[in-house]
Legacy VTK file of the C-alpha trace (Angstrom):
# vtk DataFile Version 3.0
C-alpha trace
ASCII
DATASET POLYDATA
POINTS 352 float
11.456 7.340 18.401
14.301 8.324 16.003
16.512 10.703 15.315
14.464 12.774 11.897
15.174 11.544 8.100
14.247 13.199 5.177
12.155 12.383 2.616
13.823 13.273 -0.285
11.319 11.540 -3.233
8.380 10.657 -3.934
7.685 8.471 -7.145
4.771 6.278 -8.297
4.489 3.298 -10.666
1.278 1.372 -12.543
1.097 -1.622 -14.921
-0.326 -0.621 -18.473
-3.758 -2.305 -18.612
-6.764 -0.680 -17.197
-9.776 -2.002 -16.178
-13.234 0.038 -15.489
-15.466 -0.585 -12.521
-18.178 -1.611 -15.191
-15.774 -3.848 -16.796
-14.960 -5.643 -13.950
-18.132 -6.193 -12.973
-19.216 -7.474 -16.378
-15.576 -9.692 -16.141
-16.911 -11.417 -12.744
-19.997 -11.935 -14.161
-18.630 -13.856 -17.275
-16.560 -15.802 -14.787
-18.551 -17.105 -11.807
-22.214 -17.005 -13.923
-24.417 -18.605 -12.098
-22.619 -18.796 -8.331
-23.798 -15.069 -8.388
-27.140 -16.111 -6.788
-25.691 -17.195 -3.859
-24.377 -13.548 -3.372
-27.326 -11.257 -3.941
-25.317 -7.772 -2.869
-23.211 -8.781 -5.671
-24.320 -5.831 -8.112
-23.816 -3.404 -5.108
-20.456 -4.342 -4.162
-19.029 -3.311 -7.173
-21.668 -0.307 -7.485
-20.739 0.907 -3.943
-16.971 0.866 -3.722
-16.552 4.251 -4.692
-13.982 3.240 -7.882
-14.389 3.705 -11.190
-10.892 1.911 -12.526
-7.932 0.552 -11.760
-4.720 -0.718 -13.205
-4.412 -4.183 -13.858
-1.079 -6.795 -14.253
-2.425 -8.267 -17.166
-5.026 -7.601 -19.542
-8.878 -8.666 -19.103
-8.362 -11.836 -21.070
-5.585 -13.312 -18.872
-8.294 -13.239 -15.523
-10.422 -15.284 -17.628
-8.359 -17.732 -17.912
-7.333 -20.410 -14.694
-3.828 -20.179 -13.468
-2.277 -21.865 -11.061
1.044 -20.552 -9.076
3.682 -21.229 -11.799
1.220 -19.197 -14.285
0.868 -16.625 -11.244
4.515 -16.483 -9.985
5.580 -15.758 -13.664
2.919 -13.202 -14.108
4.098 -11.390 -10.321
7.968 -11.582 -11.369
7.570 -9.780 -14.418
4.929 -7.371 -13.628
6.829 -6.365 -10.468
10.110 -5.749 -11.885
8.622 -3.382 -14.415
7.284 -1.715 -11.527
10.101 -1.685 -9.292
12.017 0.005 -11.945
9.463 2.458 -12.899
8.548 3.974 -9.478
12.294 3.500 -8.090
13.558 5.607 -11.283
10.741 8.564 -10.668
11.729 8.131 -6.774
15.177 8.913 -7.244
14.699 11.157 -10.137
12.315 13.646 -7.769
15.310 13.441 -5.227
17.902 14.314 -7.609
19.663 10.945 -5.987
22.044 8.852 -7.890
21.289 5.088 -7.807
24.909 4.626 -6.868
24.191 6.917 -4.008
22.186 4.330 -2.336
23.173 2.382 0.636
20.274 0.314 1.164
17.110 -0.798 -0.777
14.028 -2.257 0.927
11.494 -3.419 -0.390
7.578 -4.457 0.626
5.718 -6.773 -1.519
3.080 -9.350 -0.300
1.313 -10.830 -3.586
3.879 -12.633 -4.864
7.286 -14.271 -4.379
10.803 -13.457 -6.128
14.345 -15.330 -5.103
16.587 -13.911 -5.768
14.629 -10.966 -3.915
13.608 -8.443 -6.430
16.019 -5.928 -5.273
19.049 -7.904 -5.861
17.890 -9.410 -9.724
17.897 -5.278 -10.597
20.601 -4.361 -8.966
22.679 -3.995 -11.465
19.960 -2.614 -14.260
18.987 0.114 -11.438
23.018 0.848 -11.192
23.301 0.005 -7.297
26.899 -0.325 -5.607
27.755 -4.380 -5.318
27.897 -3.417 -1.174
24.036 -2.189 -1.115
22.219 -3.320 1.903
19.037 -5.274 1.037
15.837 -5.866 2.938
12.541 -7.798 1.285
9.796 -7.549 3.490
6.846 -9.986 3.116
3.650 -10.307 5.071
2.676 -6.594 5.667
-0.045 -6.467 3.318
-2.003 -2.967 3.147
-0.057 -2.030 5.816
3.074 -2.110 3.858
3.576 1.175 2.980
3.802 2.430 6.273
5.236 0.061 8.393
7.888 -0.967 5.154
8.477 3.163 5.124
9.013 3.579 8.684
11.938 0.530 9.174
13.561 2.066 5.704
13.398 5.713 8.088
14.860 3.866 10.925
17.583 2.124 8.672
18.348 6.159 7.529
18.499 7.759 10.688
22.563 7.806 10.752
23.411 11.241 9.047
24.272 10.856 5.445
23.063 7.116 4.758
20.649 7.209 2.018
17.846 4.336 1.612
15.512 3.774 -1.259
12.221 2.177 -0.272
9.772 0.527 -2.687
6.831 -1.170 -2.688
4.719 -2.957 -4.966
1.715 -5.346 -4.900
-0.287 -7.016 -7.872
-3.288 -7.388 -6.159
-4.978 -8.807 -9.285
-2.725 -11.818 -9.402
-4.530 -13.560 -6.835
-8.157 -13.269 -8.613
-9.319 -17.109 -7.886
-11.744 -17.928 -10.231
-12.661 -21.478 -8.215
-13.524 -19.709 -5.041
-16.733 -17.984 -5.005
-16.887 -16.562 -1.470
-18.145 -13.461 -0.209
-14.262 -12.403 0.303
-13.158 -13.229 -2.898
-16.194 -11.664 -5.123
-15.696 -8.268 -2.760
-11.765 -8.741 -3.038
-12.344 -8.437 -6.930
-14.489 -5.576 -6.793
-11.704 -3.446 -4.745
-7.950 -4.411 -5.482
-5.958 -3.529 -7.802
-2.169 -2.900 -9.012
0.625 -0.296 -8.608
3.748 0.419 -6.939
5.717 3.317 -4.650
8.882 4.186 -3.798
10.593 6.428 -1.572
14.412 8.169 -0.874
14.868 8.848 2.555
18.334 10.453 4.154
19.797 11.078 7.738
20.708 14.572 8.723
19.338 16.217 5.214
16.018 18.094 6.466
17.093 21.177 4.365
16.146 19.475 0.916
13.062 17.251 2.357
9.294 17.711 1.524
8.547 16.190 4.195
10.793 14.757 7.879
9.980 11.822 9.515
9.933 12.202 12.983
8.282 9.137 14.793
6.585 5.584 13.815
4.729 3.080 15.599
2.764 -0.105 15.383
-0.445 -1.601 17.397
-0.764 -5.502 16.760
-4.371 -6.139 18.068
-5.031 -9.509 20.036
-7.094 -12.117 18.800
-7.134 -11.339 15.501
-5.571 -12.560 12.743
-8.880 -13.708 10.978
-10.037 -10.208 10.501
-7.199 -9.694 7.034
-4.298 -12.187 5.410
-4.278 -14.454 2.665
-5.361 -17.792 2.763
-2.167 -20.447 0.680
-2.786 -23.543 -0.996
-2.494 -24.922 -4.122
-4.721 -22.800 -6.096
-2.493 -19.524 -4.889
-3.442 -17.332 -2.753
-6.992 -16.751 -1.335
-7.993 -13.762 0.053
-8.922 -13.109 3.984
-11.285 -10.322 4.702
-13.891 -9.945 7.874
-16.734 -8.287 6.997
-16.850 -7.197 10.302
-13.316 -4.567 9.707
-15.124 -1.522 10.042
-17.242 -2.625 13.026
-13.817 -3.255 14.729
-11.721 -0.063 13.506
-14.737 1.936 14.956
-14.819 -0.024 18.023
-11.041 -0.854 18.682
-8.827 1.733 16.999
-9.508 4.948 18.994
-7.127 3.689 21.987
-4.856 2.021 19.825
-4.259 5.526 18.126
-3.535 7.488 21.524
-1.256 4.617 21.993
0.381 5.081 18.580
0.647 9.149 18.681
2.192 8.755 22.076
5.046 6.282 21.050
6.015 8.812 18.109
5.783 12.045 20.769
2.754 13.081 18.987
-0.164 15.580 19.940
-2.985 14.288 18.320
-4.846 17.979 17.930
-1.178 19.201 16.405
-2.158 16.792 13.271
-2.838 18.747 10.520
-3.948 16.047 8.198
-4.066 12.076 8.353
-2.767 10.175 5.638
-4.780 7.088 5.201
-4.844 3.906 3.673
-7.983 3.891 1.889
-8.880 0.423 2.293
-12.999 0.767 0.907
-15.449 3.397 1.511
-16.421 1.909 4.142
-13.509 1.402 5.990
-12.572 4.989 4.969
-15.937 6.355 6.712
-15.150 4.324 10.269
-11.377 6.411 9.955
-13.024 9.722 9.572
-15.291 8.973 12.781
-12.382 6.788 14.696
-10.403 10.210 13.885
-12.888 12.466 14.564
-13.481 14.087 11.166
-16.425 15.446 8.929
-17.904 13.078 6.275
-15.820 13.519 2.852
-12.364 14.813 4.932
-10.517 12.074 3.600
-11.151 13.642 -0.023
-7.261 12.810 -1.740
-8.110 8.718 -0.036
-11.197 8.718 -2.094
-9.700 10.409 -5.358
-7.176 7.799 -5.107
-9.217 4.710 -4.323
-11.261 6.550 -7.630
-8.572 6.147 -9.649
-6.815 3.250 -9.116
-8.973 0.888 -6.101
-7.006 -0.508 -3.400
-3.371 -1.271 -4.252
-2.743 -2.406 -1.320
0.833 -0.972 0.388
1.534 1.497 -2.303
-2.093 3.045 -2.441
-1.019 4.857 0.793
1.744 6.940 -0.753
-0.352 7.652 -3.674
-2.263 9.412 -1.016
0.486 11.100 0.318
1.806 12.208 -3.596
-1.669 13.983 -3.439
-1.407 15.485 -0.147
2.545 16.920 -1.200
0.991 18.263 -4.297
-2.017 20.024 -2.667
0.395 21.633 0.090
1.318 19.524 3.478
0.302 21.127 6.560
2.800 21.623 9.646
2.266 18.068 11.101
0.582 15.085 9.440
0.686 11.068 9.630
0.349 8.244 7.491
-1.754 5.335 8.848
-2.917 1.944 7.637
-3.773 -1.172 8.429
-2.738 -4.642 7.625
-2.761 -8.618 8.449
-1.727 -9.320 12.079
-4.302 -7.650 12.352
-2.214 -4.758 12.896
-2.487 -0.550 12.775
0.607 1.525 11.522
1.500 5.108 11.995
4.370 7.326 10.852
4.405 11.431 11.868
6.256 14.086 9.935
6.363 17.860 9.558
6.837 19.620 6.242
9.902 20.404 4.841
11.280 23.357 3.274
11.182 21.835 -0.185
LINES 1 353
352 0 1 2 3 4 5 6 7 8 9 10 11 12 13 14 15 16 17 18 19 20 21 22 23 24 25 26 27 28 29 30 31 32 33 34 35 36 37 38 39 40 41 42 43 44 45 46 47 48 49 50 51 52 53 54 55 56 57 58 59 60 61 62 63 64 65 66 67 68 69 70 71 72 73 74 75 76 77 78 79 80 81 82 83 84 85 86 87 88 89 90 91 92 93 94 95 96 97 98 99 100 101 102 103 104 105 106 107 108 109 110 111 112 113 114 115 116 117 118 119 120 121 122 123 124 125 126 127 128 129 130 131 132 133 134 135 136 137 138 139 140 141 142 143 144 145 146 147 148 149 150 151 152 153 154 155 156 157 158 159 160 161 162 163 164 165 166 167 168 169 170 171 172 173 174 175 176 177 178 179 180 181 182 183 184 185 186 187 188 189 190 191 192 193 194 195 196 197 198 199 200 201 202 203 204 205 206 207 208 209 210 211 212 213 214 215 216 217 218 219 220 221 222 223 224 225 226 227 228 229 230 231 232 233 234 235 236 237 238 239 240 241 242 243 244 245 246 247 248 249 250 251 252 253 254 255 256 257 258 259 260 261 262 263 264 265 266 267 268 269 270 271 272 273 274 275 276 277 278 279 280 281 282 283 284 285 286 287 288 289 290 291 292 293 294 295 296 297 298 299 300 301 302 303 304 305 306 307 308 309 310 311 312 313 314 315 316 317 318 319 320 321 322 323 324 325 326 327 328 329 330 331 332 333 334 335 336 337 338 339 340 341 342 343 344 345 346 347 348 349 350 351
Protein backbone atom coordinates (compact mmCIF):
# COMPACT_ATOMS: atom_id res chain seq x y z
CA UNK A 1 0.00 0.00 0.00
CA UNK A 2 0.67 3.71 -0.77
CA UNK A 3 -0.29 6.81 -0.06
CA UNK A 4 -2.87 7.72 -3.62
CA UNK A 5 -1.21 9.40 -6.91
CA UNK A 6 -2.91 10.76 -9.63
CA UNK A 7 -3.05 9.93 -12.93
CA UNK A 8 -2.83 12.92 -14.66
CA UNK A 9 -2.35 11.53 -18.63
CA UNK A 10 -2.96 9.19 -20.64
CA UNK A 11 -1.18 9.09 -24.17
CA UNK A 12 -0.61 6.37 -26.79
CA UNK A 13 2.01 5.85 -29.52
CA UNK A 14 2.25 3.34 -32.87
CA UNK A 15 4.93 2.90 -35.57
CA UNK A 16 3.60 3.86 -39.17
CA UNK A 17 3.41 0.52 -41.02
CA UNK A 18 0.45 -1.68 -40.75
CA UNK A 19 0.08 -5.05 -41.33
CA UNK A 20 -3.42 -7.08 -41.83
CA UNK A 21 -4.15 -10.41 -40.23
CA UNK A 22 -4.40 -11.76 -43.92
CA UNK A 23 -1.18 -10.22 -44.72
CA UNK A 24 0.60 -11.70 -42.14
CA UNK A 25 -0.52 -14.82 -42.70
CA UNK A 26 0.29 -14.71 -46.40
CA UNK A 27 3.97 -13.04 -45.03
CA UNK A 28 4.61 -16.38 -42.86
CA UNK A 29 3.66 -18.35 -45.51
CA UNK A 30 6.20 -16.79 -48.03
CA UNK A 31 8.74 -17.21 -45.27
CA UNK A 32 8.72 -20.67 -43.67
CA UNK A 33 6.99 -22.49 -47.08
CA UNK A 34 7.21 -25.73 -46.65
CA UNK A 35 8.00 -26.13 -42.57
CA UNK A 36 4.18 -25.30 -42.49
CA UNK A 37 3.37 -29.06 -42.64
CA UNK A 38 4.83 -29.76 -39.61
CA UNK A 39 2.26 -27.29 -38.00
CA UNK A 40 -1.14 -28.25 -39.37
CA UNK A 41 -3.27 -25.59 -36.98
CA UNK A 42 -1.19 -23.18 -38.76
CA UNK A 43 -4.15 -21.58 -40.91
CA UNK A 44 -6.21 -21.43 -37.61
CA UNK A 45 -3.83 -19.71 -35.51
CA UNK A 46 -3.84 -16.79 -37.42
CA UNK A 47 -7.72 -17.30 -38.30
CA UNK A 48 -8.56 -17.62 -34.55
CA UNK A 49 -6.71 -14.84 -32.77
CA UNK A 50 -9.40 -12.53 -32.89
CA UNK A 51 -7.07 -9.60 -34.82
CA UNK A 52 -7.46 -8.21 -37.86
CA UNK A 53 -4.11 -5.75 -37.89
CA UNK A 54 -1.54 -4.45 -36.19
CA UNK A 55 1.21 -1.92 -36.34
CA UNK A 56 4.43 -2.98 -37.37
CA UNK A 57 8.35 -1.44 -36.76
CA UNK A 58 9.17 -1.85 -40.17
CA UNK A 59 7.48 -2.47 -43.27
CA UNK A 60 6.51 -6.11 -44.68
CA UNK A 61 9.65 -6.28 -46.75
CA UNK A 62 12.15 -5.82 -43.87
CA UNK A 63 10.56 -9.36 -42.01
CA UNK A 64 11.44 -10.99 -45.13
CA UNK A 65 14.60 -10.40 -44.93
CA UNK A 66 17.22 -12.29 -42.08
CA UNK A 67 18.64 -10.05 -39.47
CA UNK A 68 20.71 -10.71 -36.96
CA UNK A 69 21.05 -8.45 -33.57
CA UNK A 70 23.09 -5.52 -35.00
CA UNK A 71 20.28 -5.36 -37.91
CA UNK A 72 17.67 -5.81 -34.91
CA UNK A 73 19.24 -3.52 -32.23
CA UNK A 74 19.36 -0.72 -34.94
CA UNK A 75 15.86 -1.38 -36.03
CA UNK A 76 14.61 -1.35 -31.85
CA UNK A 77 16.72 2.00 -31.19
CA UNK A 78 15.15 3.89 -33.77
CA UNK A 79 11.72 2.62 -33.77
CA UNK A 80 11.56 3.12 -29.99
CA UNK A 81 12.70 6.55 -29.77
CA UNK A 82 10.08 7.63 -32.25
CA UNK A 83 7.79 6.08 -29.96
CA UNK A 84 8.99 7.25 -26.77
CA UNK A 85 8.61 10.68 -28.05
CA UNK A 86 5.30 10.28 -29.56
CA UNK A 87 3.31 8.74 -26.64
CA UNK A 88 5.45 10.77 -23.91
CA UNK A 89 4.43 14.14 -25.87
CA UNK A 90 0.45 13.06 -26.01
CA UNK A 91 1.05 11.87 -22.19
CA UNK A 92 2.07 15.08 -21.03
CA UNK A 93 0.07 17.04 -23.43
CA UNK A 94 -3.41 15.30 -21.90
CA UNK A 95 -1.94 16.36 -18.41
CA UNK A 96 -1.30 19.82 -19.30
CA UNK A 97 2.39 18.89 -17.68
CA UNK A 98 5.49 20.61 -18.72
CA UNK A 99 8.41 18.27 -19.60
CA UNK A 100 10.50 20.41 -17.32
CA UNK A 101 7.97 19.63 -14.69
CA UNK A 102 9.15 16.15 -14.48
CA UNK A 103 11.14 14.68 -11.74
CA UNK A 104 11.50 11.27 -12.84
CA UNK A 105 11.07 9.21 -16.09
CA UNK A 106 10.74 5.41 -16.11
CA UNK A 107 10.61 3.53 -18.54
CA UNK A 108 9.55 -0.41 -19.46
CA UNK A 109 10.81 -1.94 -22.55
CA UNK A 110 11.70 -5.69 -23.00
CA UNK A 111 12.34 -6.25 -26.93
CA UNK A 112 15.24 -4.53 -27.29
CA UNK A 113 18.29 -2.89 -25.70
CA UNK A 114 19.40 0.97 -25.64
CA UNK A 115 22.68 2.36 -23.55
CA UNK A 116 22.57 5.03 -22.96
CA UNK A 117 18.94 4.05 -21.64
CA UNK A 118 16.40 5.55 -23.88
CA UNK A 119 15.30 8.04 -21.42
CA UNK A 120 18.53 9.72 -21.00
CA UNK A 121 19.53 9.87 -25.18
CA UNK A 122 15.98 12.16 -25.26
CA UNK A 123 16.39 13.93 -22.52
CA UNK A 124 17.24 16.81 -23.81
CA UNK A 125 14.89 16.61 -27.21
CA UNK A 126 11.86 15.85 -24.64
CA UNK A 127 13.16 19.17 -22.60
CA UNK A 128 13.78 17.25 -19.16
CA UNK A 129 15.71 19.10 -16.19
CA UNK A 130 19.64 17.77 -16.26
CA UNK A 131 18.60 16.46 -12.34
CA UNK A 132 15.66 14.03 -13.71
CA UNK A 133 15.57 10.77 -11.97
CA UNK A 134 15.79 7.82 -14.41
CA UNK A 135 14.63 4.24 -14.16
CA UNK A 136 14.83 1.57 -17.35
CA UNK A 137 13.14 -1.41 -16.50
CA UNK A 138 13.86 -4.63 -18.48
CA UNK A 139 12.47 -8.10 -18.14
CA UNK A 140 8.72 -7.41 -17.39
CA UNK A 141 7.44 -8.39 -20.61
CA UNK A 142 3.45 -8.21 -21.00
CA UNK A 143 3.40 -7.48 -17.64
CA UNK A 144 5.11 -4.24 -18.08
CA UNK A 145 2.55 -1.95 -18.10
CA UNK A 146 1.35 -2.68 -14.86
CA UNK A 147 3.98 -3.62 -12.76
CA UNK A 148 6.37 -0.60 -14.71
CA UNK A 149 3.05 1.76 -13.79
CA UNK A 150 2.72 0.76 -10.32
CA UNK A 151 6.76 1.39 -9.17
CA UNK A 152 6.43 4.89 -11.32
CA UNK A 153 3.02 5.37 -8.65
CA UNK A 154 5.16 4.37 -5.82
CA UNK A 155 8.14 6.67 -6.97
CA UNK A 156 5.06 9.62 -6.99
CA UNK A 157 3.54 9.05 -3.84
CA UNK A 158 5.46 12.16 -2.06
CA UNK A 159 2.99 15.16 -2.65
CA UNK A 160 3.97 17.26 -5.56
CA UNK A 161 6.69 14.92 -7.31
CA UNK A 162 5.62 14.34 -10.76
CA UNK A 163 6.79 11.06 -12.78
CA UNK A 164 6.33 10.30 -16.42
CA UNK A 165 6.07 6.60 -17.19
CA UNK A 166 6.48 5.05 -20.65
CA UNK A 167 6.53 2.01 -22.18
CA UNK A 168 7.21 0.60 -25.40
CA UNK A 169 7.84 -2.83 -27.00
CA UNK A 170 8.52 -3.80 -30.78
CA UNK A 171 7.28 -7.04 -30.58
CA UNK A 172 7.90 -7.59 -34.31
CA UNK A 173 11.62 -7.19 -33.98
CA UNK A 174 12.10 -10.52 -32.74
CA UNK A 175 10.21 -12.37 -35.80
CA UNK A 176 12.95 -15.35 -36.29
CA UNK A 177 12.64 -16.54 -39.54
CA UNK A 178 15.16 -19.77 -38.72
CA UNK A 179 13.00 -21.05 -35.96
CA UNK A 180 9.93 -22.73 -36.99
CA UNK A 181 8.39 -23.79 -33.66
CA UNK A 182 5.00 -23.89 -32.55
CA UNK A 183 5.92 -20.66 -30.28
CA UNK A 184 7.38 -18.76 -32.81
CA UNK A 185 4.69 -19.37 -35.80
CA UNK A 186 1.82 -18.49 -32.92
CA UNK A 187 4.15 -15.57 -31.59
CA UNK A 188 3.85 -14.12 -35.25
CA UNK A 189 0.31 -14.52 -35.55
CA UNK A 190 -0.33 -12.32 -32.19
CA UNK A 191 2.38 -9.56 -31.43
CA UNK A 192 2.72 -6.58 -32.51
CA UNK A 193 4.09 -2.85 -31.89
CA UNK A 194 3.14 0.31 -29.92
CA UNK A 195 3.92 2.28 -27.00
CA UNK A 196 2.20 4.10 -23.64
CA UNK A 197 2.92 6.54 -21.40
CA UNK A 198 1.65 7.88 -18.32
CA UNK A 199 1.94 11.30 -15.80
CA UNK A 200 1.35 10.42 -12.43
CA UNK A 201 1.53 13.10 -9.28
CA UNK A 202 1.46 12.90 -5.36
CA UNK A 203 -1.21 14.76 -3.52
CA UNK A 204 -3.08 16.04 -6.94
CA UNK A 205 -6.41 13.79 -6.91
CA UNK A 206 -8.44 16.97 -7.81
CA UNK A 207 -7.20 17.01 -11.57
CA UNK A 208 -6.84 12.98 -11.96
CA UNK A 209 -9.02 10.67 -14.21
CA UNK A 210 -8.22 8.20 -12.40
CA UNK A 211 -6.12 7.62 -8.41
CA UNK A 212 -4.06 4.91 -7.79
CA UNK A 213 -4.63 3.49 -4.65
CA UNK A 214 -2.87 0.01 -4.25
CA UNK A 215 -0.53 -2.48 -6.43
CA UNK A 216 0.64 -5.86 -6.05
CA UNK A 217 2.48 -8.73 -7.60
CA UNK A 218 2.10 -12.78 -7.41
CA UNK A 219 5.39 -14.53 -8.77
CA UNK A 220 4.11 -18.17 -9.23
CA UNK A 221 6.61 -21.11 -8.32
CA UNK A 222 7.96 -23.33 -10.73
CA UNK A 223 7.48 -21.53 -13.55
CA UNK A 224 9.47 -19.65 -15.56
CA UNK A 225 8.99 -21.92 -18.72
CA UNK A 226 5.40 -20.99 -19.04
CA UNK A 227 6.55 -17.02 -20.85
CA UNK A 228 10.23 -15.21 -21.50
CA UNK A 229 12.40 -15.00 -24.32
CA UNK A 230 14.78 -17.41 -25.25
CA UNK A 231 18.78 -15.24 -26.21
CA UNK A 232 21.28 -16.39 -28.48
CA UNK A 233 22.83 -15.39 -31.38
CA UNK A 234 20.02 -15.24 -33.72
CA UNK A 235 18.17 -12.57 -31.15
CA UNK A 236 15.66 -13.25 -29.28
CA UNK A 237 13.34 -16.34 -29.41
CA UNK A 238 10.16 -16.36 -28.09
CA UNK A 239 8.89 -18.54 -24.87
CA UNK A 240 5.27 -19.40 -24.75
CA UNK A 241 3.47 -22.64 -22.96
CA UNK A 242 0.71 -23.67 -24.66
CA UNK A 243 -0.51 -24.74 -21.58
CA UNK A 244 -1.06 -20.56 -20.18
CA UNK A 245 -4.61 -20.70 -20.13
CA UNK A 246 -4.87 -24.17 -18.55
CA UNK A 247 -2.77 -22.59 -15.69
CA UNK A 248 -4.46 -18.97 -15.36
CA UNK A 249 -7.76 -21.02 -15.00
CA UNK A 250 -6.28 -23.36 -12.63
CA UNK A 251 -3.77 -21.14 -10.60
CA UNK A 252 -4.85 -17.50 -10.73
CA UNK A 253 -8.11 -17.44 -8.70
CA UNK A 254 -6.05 -17.54 -5.24
CA UNK A 255 -3.35 -15.59 -6.49
CA UNK A 256 -6.01 -12.76 -7.16
CA UNK A 257 -7.59 -12.83 -3.50
CA UNK A 258 -4.01 -12.61 -2.61
CA UNK A 259 -3.41 -9.61 -4.88
CA UNK A 260 -6.83 -7.58 -3.99
CA UNK A 261 -5.96 -8.10 -0.38
CA UNK A 262 -2.35 -6.59 -0.51
CA UNK A 263 -3.90 -3.37 -2.30
CA UNK A 264 -7.01 -3.25 0.52
CA UNK A 265 -9.26 -4.30 -2.17
CA UNK A 266 -12.92 -5.82 -2.13
CA UNK A 267 -13.05 -7.85 -4.98
CA UNK A 268 -17.15 -7.41 -5.49
CA UNK A 269 -16.34 -3.35 -5.10
CA UNK A 270 -14.51 -3.80 -8.71
CA UNK A 271 -16.37 -2.19 -11.12
CA UNK A 272 -14.41 -3.24 -14.11
CA UNK A 273 -11.01 -5.22 -14.69
CA UNK A 274 -8.55 -3.88 -16.88
CA UNK A 275 -6.80 -6.64 -18.64
CA UNK A 276 -3.96 -7.47 -20.57
CA UNK A 277 -5.35 -9.08 -23.48
CA UNK A 278 -2.79 -11.54 -24.08
CA UNK A 279 -5.00 -13.92 -26.99
CA UNK A 280 -8.52 -14.86 -27.04
CA UNK A 281 -7.86 -17.47 -25.36
CA UNK A 282 -6.12 -16.30 -22.57
CA UNK A 283 -8.73 -13.48 -22.48
CA UNK A 284 -11.67 -16.21 -22.11
CA UNK A 285 -9.74 -18.14 -18.95
CA UNK A 286 -9.71 -14.15 -17.29
CA UNK A 287 -13.37 -13.72 -17.77
CA UNK A 288 -14.02 -17.24 -15.99
CA UNK A 289 -10.83 -16.87 -13.43
CA UNK A 290 -12.81 -13.42 -12.74
CA UNK A 291 -16.02 -14.60 -12.80
CA UNK A 292 -17.51 -12.78 -15.81
CA UNK A 293 -19.98 -13.41 -18.81
CA UNK A 294 -18.46 -14.44 -22.20
CA UNK A 295 -17.61 -11.11 -24.30
CA UNK A 296 -17.20 -8.79 -20.77
CA UNK A 297 -13.83 -8.04 -21.64
CA UNK A 298 -15.27 -6.18 -24.88
CA UNK A 299 -12.55 -2.81 -24.91
CA UNK A 300 -9.50 -6.10 -24.44
CA UNK A 301 -10.87 -7.54 -27.57
CA UNK A 302 -11.41 -4.15 -29.56
CA UNK A 303 -7.92 -3.53 -28.72
CA UNK A 304 -6.27 -6.86 -29.40
CA UNK A 305 -8.65 -6.10 -32.90
CA UNK A 306 -6.87 -3.32 -33.63
CA UNK A 307 -3.52 -3.54 -32.90
CA UNK A 308 -2.70 -7.63 -31.52
CA UNK A 309 -0.70 -7.98 -28.52
CA UNK A 310 1.78 -5.16 -27.88
CA UNK A 311 2.88 -6.51 -25.19
CA UNK A 312 3.26 -3.88 -21.93
CA UNK A 313 1.61 -1.00 -23.61
CA UNK A 314 -1.48 -3.01 -25.00
CA UNK A 315 -2.75 -2.80 -21.36
CA UNK A 316 -3.13 0.96 -21.23
CA UNK A 317 -4.58 0.99 -24.59
CA UNK A 318 -7.21 -0.86 -22.73
CA UNK A 319 -7.44 1.43 -20.10
CA UNK A 320 -7.52 4.70 -22.85
CA UNK A 321 -10.76 2.78 -23.87
CA UNK A 322 -12.15 2.20 -20.58
CA UNK A 323 -11.42 6.36 -19.61
CA UNK A 324 -13.15 7.17 -22.80
CA UNK A 325 -16.25 4.94 -22.31
CA UNK A 326 -16.66 6.29 -18.57
CA UNK A 327 -14.59 4.51 -15.52
CA UNK A 328 -16.67 3.09 -12.93
CA UNK A 329 -16.10 3.84 -9.04
CA UNK A 330 -13.35 1.15 -8.57
CA UNK A 331 -11.45 -0.76 -11.26
CA UNK A 332 -7.91 -2.61 -11.72
CA UNK A 333 -5.47 -3.21 -14.25
CA UNK A 334 -4.04 -6.76 -14.41
CA UNK A 335 -1.57 -8.67 -16.55
CA UNK A 336 0.69 -11.11 -16.73
CA UNK A 337 4.27 -11.55 -17.60
CA UNK A 338 7.67 -13.76 -17.54
CA UNK A 339 8.55 -14.92 -13.99
CA UNK A 340 5.83 -16.25 -14.55
CA UNK A 341 4.28 -13.56 -12.70
CA UNK A 342 0.49 -11.79 -12.21
CA UNK A 343 0.26 -7.90 -11.68
CA UNK A 344 -2.47 -5.78 -10.28
CA UNK A 345 -2.94 -2.05 -9.71
CA UNK A 346 -6.57 -0.60 -8.10
CA UNK A 347 -7.86 2.91 -8.60
CA UNK A 348 -11.08 4.89 -8.25
CA UNK A 349 -12.17 7.55 -10.71
CA UNK A 350 -11.28 10.89 -10.54
CA UNK A 351 -13.09 14.00 -10.86
CA UNK A 352 -11.59 14.78 -14.24
Amino acid sequence: MFPPVALLGLGLGLPPHVLSQEEAALLTTRIFGDRLAGFPQFERVFANTGIARRHCARPADWYAAPHGWSDRMSAYRQAAEALFVQAASAALADAGVAPAEVDCVVVSSSSGFAVPSLDAQLAEAMGFRPDIERLPLFGLGCAGGVAGLATAARLAAPPGRTVLFVTMELCSLAFRQDDGSRANLVATALFGDGAAACVLRGGAEERAFAVIDGAGQHLFPRSQDIMGWRIDDGGFGIVLSAALPQFLQTHLRPALARLLAQCGAEEERIGRFICHPGGTRVLAALEEVLRLETGSLDHERAVLADHGNMSAPTVLFVLDRARRAGLPDRAALLALGPGFAANLITMRRGPQ
